[in-house]
C-alpha positions as CSV (number, residue, x, y, z in Angstrom):
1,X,4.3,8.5,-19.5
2,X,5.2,10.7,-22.6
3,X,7.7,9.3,-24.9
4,X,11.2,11.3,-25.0
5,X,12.4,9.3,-28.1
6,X,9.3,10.7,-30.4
7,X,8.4,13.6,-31.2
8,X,4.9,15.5,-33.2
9,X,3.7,18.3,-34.9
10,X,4.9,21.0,-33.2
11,X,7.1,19.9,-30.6
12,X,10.7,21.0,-30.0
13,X,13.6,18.6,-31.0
14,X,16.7,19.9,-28.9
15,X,20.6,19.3,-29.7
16,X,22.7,20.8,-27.2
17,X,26.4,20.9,-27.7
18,X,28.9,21.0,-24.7
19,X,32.5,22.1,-25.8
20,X,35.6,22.1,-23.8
21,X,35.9,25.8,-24.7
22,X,34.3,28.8,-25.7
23,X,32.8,28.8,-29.2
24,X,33.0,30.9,-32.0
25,X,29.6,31.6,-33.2
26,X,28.5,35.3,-34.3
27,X,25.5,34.4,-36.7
28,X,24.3,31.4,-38.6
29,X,25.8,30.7,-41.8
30,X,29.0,33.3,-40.7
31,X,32.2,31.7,-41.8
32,X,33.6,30.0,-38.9
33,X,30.4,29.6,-37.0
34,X,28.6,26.4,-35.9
35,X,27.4,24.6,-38.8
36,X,24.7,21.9,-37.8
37,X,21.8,20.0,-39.0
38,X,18.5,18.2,-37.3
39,X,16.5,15.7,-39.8
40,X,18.4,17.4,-42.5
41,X,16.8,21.0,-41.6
42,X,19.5,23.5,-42.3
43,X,19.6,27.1,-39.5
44,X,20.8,28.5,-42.5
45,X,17.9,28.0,-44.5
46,X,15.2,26.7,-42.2
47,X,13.0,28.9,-40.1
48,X,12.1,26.3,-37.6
49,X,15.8,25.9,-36.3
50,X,17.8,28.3,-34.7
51,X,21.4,28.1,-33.0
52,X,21.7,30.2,-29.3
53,X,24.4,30.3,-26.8
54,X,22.9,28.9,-23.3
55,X,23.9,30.6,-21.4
56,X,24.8,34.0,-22.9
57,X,27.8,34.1,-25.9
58,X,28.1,38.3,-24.9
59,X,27.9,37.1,-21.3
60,X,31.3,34.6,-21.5
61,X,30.7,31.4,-21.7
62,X,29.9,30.2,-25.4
63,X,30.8,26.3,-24.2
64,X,26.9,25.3,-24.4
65,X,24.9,25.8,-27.2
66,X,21.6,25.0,-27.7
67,X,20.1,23.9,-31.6
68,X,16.5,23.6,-32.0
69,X,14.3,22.8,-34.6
70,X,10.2,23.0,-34.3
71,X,8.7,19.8,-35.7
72,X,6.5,21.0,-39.2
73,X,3.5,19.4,-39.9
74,X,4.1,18.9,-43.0
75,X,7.8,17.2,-41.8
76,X,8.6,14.4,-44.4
77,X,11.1,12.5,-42.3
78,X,10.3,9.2,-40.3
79,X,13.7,10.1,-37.9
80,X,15.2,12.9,-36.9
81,X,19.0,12.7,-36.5
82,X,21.3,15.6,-36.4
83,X,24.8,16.5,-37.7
84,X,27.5,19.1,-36.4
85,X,30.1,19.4,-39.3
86,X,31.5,22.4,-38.0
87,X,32.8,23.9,-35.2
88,X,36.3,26.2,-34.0
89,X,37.3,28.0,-30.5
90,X,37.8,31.3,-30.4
91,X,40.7,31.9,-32.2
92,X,40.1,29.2,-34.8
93,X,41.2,25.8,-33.9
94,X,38.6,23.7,-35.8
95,X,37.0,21.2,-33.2
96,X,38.5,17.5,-33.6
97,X,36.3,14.1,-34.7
98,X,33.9,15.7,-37.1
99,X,31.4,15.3,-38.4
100,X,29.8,14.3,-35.0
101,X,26.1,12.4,-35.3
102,X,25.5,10.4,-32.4
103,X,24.9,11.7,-28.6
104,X,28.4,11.4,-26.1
105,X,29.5,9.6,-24.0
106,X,27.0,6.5,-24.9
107,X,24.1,7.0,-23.0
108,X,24.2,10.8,-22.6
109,X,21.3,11.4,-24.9
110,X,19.2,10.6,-27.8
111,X,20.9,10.2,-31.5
112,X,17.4,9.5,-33.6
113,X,14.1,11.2,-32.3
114,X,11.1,9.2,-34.4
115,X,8.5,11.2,-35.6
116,X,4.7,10.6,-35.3
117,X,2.2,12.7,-36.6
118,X,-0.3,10.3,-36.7
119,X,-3.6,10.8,-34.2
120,X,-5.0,7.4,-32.6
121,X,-8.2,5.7,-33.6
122,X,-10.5,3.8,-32.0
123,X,-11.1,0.4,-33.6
124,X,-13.7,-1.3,-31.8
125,X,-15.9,0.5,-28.6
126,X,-18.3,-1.8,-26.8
127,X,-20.9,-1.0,-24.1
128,X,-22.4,-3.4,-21.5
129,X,-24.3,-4.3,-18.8
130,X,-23.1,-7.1,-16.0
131,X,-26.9,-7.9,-15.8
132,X,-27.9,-11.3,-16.0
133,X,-31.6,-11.6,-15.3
134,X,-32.4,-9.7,-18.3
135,X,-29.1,-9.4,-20.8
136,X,-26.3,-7.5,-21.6
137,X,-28.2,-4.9,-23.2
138,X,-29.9,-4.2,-19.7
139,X,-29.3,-2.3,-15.9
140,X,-30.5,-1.9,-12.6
141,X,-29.3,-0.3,-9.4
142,X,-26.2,-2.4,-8.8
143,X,-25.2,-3.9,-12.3
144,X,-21.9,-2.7,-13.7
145,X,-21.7,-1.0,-16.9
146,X,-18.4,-1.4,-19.1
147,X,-16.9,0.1,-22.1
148,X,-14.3,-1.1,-23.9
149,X,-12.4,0.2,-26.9
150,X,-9.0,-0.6,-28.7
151,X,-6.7,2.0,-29.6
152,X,-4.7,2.1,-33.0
153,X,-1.9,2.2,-30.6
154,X,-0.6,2.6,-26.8
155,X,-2.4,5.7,-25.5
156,X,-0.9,8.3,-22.5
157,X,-2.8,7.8,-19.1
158,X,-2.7,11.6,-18.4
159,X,-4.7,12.6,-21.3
160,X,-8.0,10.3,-21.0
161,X,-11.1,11.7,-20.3
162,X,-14.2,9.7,-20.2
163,X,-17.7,9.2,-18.8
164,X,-20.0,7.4,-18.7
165,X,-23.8,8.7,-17.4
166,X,-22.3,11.7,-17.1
167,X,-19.6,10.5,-14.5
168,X,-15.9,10.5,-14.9
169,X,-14.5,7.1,-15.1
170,X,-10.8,5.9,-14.9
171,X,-10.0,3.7,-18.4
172,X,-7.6,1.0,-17.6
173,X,-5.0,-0.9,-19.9
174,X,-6.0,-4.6,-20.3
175,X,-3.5,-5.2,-22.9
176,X,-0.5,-3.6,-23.9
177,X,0.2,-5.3,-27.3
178,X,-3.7,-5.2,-28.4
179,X,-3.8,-2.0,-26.8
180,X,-7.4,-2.6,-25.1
181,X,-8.3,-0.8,-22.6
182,X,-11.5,-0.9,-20.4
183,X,-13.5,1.6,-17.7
184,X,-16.2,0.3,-15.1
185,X,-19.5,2.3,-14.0
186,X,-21.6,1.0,-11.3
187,X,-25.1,1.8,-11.4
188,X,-25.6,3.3,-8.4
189,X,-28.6,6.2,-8.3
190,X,-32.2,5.8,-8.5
191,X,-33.0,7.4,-11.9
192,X,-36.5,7.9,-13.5
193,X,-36.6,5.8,-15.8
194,X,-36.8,3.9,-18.7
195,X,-33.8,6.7,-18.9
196,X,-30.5,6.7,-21.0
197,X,-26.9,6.0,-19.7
198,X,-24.5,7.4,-22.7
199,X,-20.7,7.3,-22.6
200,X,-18.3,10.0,-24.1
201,X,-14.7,9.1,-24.8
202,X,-13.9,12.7,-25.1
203,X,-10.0,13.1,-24.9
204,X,-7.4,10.2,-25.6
205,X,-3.9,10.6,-27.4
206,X,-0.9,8.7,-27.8
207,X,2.5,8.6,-26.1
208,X,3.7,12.2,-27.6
209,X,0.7,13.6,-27.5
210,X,-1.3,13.3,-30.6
211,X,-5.0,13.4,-29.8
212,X,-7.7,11.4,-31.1
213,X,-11.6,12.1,-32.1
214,X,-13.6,12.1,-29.6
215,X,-16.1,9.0,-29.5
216,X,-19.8,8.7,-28.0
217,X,-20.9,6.1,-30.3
218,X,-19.8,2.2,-29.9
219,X,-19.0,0.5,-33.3
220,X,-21.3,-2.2,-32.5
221,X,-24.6,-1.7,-31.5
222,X,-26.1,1.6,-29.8
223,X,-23.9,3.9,-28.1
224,X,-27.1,4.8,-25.3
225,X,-28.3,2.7,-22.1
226,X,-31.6,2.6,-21.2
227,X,-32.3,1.8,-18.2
228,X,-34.9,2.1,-15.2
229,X,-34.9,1.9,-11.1
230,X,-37.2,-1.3,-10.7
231,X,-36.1,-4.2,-8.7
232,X,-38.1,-6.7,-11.1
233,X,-37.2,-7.4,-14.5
234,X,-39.4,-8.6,-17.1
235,X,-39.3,-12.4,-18.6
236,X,-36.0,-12.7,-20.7
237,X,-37.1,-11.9,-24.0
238,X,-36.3,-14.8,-26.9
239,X,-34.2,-14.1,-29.4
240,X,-31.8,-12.5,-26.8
241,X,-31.4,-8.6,-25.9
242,X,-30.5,-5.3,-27.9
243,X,-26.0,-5.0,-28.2
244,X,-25.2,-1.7,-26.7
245,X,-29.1,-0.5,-26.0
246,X,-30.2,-1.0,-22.3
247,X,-33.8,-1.1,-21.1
248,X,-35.9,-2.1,-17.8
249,X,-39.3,-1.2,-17.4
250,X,-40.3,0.3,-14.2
251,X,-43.2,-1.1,-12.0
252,X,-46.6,-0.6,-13.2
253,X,-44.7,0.1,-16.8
254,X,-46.4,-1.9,-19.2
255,X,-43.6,-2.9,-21.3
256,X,-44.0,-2.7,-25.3
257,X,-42.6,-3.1,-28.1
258,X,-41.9,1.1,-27.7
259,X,-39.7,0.5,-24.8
260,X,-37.0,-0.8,-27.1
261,X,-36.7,2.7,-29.1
């Protein structure tokens, strides 16, 4: 679920101001009018924020106003809080308990928005077999095929995309503080083999949406399982198998030193 409380390059950080009575607001910076700040950006002076009746100051209501300001990329402040130093009815009664900078009642809102402009990053990406007649580093028909990965930080369900042999595999969170998270593929189609199973992490990003470079490579290890559809492996090889690289020769497949490339 997308965090409310942060906000990124581009996003929208929203003050809106409910008064007991119609405002007086004809243009920023007019004497009288609202005068307001979010992270310290200025209407006045700042583009990116603007001031607008919500429902209609020409239609008759000017008692909720709306003050946004469009995250920059280049936006130099950890926090976004806001400020309303100013603000009068309609025939110039200046509004009471000013300046206000935190949301009312308690509870009604947000008074600090963090900002993130950070993407993820993957730290570690593993790929393996479930094989054990052969090693990690092999498949068959049946075996289970998992990559892992840990994110720089927690990442948003909605956005992941990622396959594995060309198939579109749920990732699951294993651990929220390490943020580790893990996707299954069982081998389950006869392929032609020795063949190669690759994995594409091709869309992940964080709670407010920041996305991350894609990955098809694991940091340990090759990135590619080889594989074939025999039912017979060959004797376990010493030394132990290949991290990340799977490989089964078929029947009738002399297996060589080749096989491993």
């Amino acid at each position: 679920m997308y965090d409310a409380g942060r906000v990124k390059s581009g996003d929208t950080a929203v003050l809106t101001l409910f008064a007991s009575e119609a405002l007086y607001h004809p243009s920023s910076g007019a004497e009288g009018a609202i005068a307001c700040t979010i992270g310290g950006h200025d209407p006045d002076d700042d583009g990116p924020v603007d001031v607008s009746d919500e429902y209609g100051y020409d239609a008759g209501s000017g008692r909720v106003w709306r003050v946004n300001y469009t995250v920059q990329a280049g936006e130099t402040q950890p926090q976004l809080g806001f400020s309303v130093s100013h603000f009068e009815d309609l025939v110039g009664n200046v509004g009471a308990g000013l300046p206000v900078t935190s949301a009312v009642p308690d509870g009604a809102g947000l008074s600090l928005l963090e900002v993130d402009l950070s993407a993820p990053t993957l730290s570690s990406v593993t790929f393996s077999s479930s094989n054990t007649d052969w090693d990690t580093a092999h498949c068959r028909v049946g075996d289970t095929l998992t990559l892992s990965f840990t994110a720089s930080e927690t990442l948003e369900a909605s956005l992941f995309e990622v396959t594995i042999g060309g198939v579109m595999i749920e990732a699951t969170l294993m651990s929220e503080e390490l943020h580790e998270y893990r996707a299954h593929y069982i081998v389950s189609t006869n392929y032609v083999g020795p063949s190669a199973i690759g994995f594409v992490i091709s869309r992940y990003g964080d709670l407010v949406g920041n996305m991350g470079i894609p990955c098809s490579e694991a940091t340990e290890g090759s990135s590619v399982v080889v594989y074939d559809d025999c039912a017979n492996f060959p004797p376990s090889p010493s030394g132990g198998g290949h991290s990340g690289h799977f490989l089964l020769p078929c029947r009738g497949h002399t297996h060589t030193d080749h096989d491993h490339k």
